[in-house]
N, C-alpha and C positions, 0 to 999 in steps of 0.2 A: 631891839635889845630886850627887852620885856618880854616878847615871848620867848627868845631864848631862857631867858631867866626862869617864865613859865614854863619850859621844857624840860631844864638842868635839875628843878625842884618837884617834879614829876616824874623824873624819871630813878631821883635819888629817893623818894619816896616810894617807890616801885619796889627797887633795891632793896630792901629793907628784907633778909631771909624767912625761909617761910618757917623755919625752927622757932626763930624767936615771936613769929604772929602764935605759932601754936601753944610754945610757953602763954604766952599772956593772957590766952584768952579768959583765965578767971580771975585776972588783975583787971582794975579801975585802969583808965590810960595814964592816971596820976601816979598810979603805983607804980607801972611799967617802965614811967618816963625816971622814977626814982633809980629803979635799977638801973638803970643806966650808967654808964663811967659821964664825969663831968666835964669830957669833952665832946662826949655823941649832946648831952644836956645842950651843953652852947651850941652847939652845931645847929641840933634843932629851934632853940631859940631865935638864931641870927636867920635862920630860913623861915619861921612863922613870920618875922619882922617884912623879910623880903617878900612873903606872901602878903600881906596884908598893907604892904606900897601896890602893889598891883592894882590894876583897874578893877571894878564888884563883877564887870562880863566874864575877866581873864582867871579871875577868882572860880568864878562858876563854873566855868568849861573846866578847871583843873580840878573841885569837888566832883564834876558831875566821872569826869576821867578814873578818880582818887576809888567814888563808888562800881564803875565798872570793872576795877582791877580787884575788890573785893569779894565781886560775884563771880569771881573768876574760882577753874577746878582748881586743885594742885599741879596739876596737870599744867593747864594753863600757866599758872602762875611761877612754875618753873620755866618755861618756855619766856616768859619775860622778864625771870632775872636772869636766865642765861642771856638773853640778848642784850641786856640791859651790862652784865660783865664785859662782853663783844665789844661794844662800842665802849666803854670805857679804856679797855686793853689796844682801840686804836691811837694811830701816831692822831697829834691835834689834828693836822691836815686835813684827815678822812673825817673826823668827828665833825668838822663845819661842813666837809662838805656832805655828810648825811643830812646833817642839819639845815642845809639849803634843801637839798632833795625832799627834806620832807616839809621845808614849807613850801617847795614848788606844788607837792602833790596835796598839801591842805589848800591852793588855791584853786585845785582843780573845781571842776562841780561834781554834784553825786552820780550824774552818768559818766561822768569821763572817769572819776575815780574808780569805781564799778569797773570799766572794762578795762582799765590799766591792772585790776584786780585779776582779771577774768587773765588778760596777756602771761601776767605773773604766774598763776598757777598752771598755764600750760608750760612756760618754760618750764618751772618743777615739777610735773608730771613727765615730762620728757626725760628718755634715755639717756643716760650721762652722755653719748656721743653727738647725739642734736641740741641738747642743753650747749655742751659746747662750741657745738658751731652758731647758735644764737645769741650765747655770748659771744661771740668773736664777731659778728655782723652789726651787735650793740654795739661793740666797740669801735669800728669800724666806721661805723654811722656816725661817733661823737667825734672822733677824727676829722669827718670832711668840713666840707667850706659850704654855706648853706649853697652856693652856685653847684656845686656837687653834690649835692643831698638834691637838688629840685633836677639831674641832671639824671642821677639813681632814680627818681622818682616814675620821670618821664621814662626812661628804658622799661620799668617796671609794667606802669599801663600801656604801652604797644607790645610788652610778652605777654601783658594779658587778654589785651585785644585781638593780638592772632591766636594764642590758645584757643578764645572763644569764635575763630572762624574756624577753626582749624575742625573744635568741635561740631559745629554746627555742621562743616563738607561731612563728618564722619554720618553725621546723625541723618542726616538727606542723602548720603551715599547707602547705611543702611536701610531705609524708607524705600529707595528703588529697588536696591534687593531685594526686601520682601514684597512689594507689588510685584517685581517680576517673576518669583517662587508663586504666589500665589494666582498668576496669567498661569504660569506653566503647569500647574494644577489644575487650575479649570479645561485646559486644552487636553488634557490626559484621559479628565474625567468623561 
């Protein structure tokens, strides 16, 4: 529950348009927070409040978040209030279950995260037509029953195992051909 909370007030903190950071930037944050209508005032009130029941770690990790969204381009920082619109504009439903998914993938470690990184950007580097057949194999995959997923599994390594005899006969079938071109060159010669 708390890090949801941590999450909700990170990410409404994100939100925040980038018009109004560039207005401010030669207001005190005193002054900025004055302009304010006095229900955004309360709003951020009742959120410092809810920041500051947080644990000092969960504190930290959301300044140390607060400062990376800072050194962020314009560029950047459009790209996470659109996203940041995205999932507000979803039904609740999908908002939790983002919201699992991404504590699933904050329990990863840094290598698994890393190459679920690395998966990602192939899917979107890919052709809309493979993107969609990878989505559809994603989906597919969350469909079965782990006895079916270890079932896909096993199918998977015996078509990789004969791929790789399949290759190997090519590659020792080649290897004789050329020993044999090169018998029938020396016998010419």
């Amino acid at each position: 529950m708390i890090r949801r909370a941590a999450l909700a007030l990170l990410l409404s903190l994100a939100a925040a348009p980038l018009a109004s950071r560039a207005q401010g930037q030669g207001q005190s944050a005193e002054e900025r927070f004055r302009s304010l209508p006095p229900e955004k005032q309360e709003e951020l009130r009742r959120r410092y409040r809810e920041l500051q029941q947080l644990p000092p770690e969960e504190r930290q990790r959301i300044q140390e978040n607060l400062d990376r969204l800072n050194r962020m381009s314009p560029e950047e920082h459009a790209r996470v209030d659109e996203n940041y619109r995205r999932f507000l504009s979803m039904p609740p439903e999908q908002r939790q279950q983002v919201l699992r998914e991404w504590q699933r993938f904050r329990s990863l470690s840094p290598a698994e995260r890393e190459k679920l990184r690395q998966s990602l950007r192939g899917v979107m580097s890919a052709d809309p037509e493979q993107r969609k057949q990878i989505l559809e194999n994603m989906e597919r995959w969350e469909r079965m029953t782990p006895e079916e997923r270890e079932d896909a599994r096993q199918r998977f390594r015996e078509q990789r195992q004969e791929r790789r005899q399949e290759q190997r006969r090519e590659r020792k079938e080649q290897r004789r051909e050329r020993k044999e071109q090169r018998q029938q060159r020396l016998h010419r010669g």
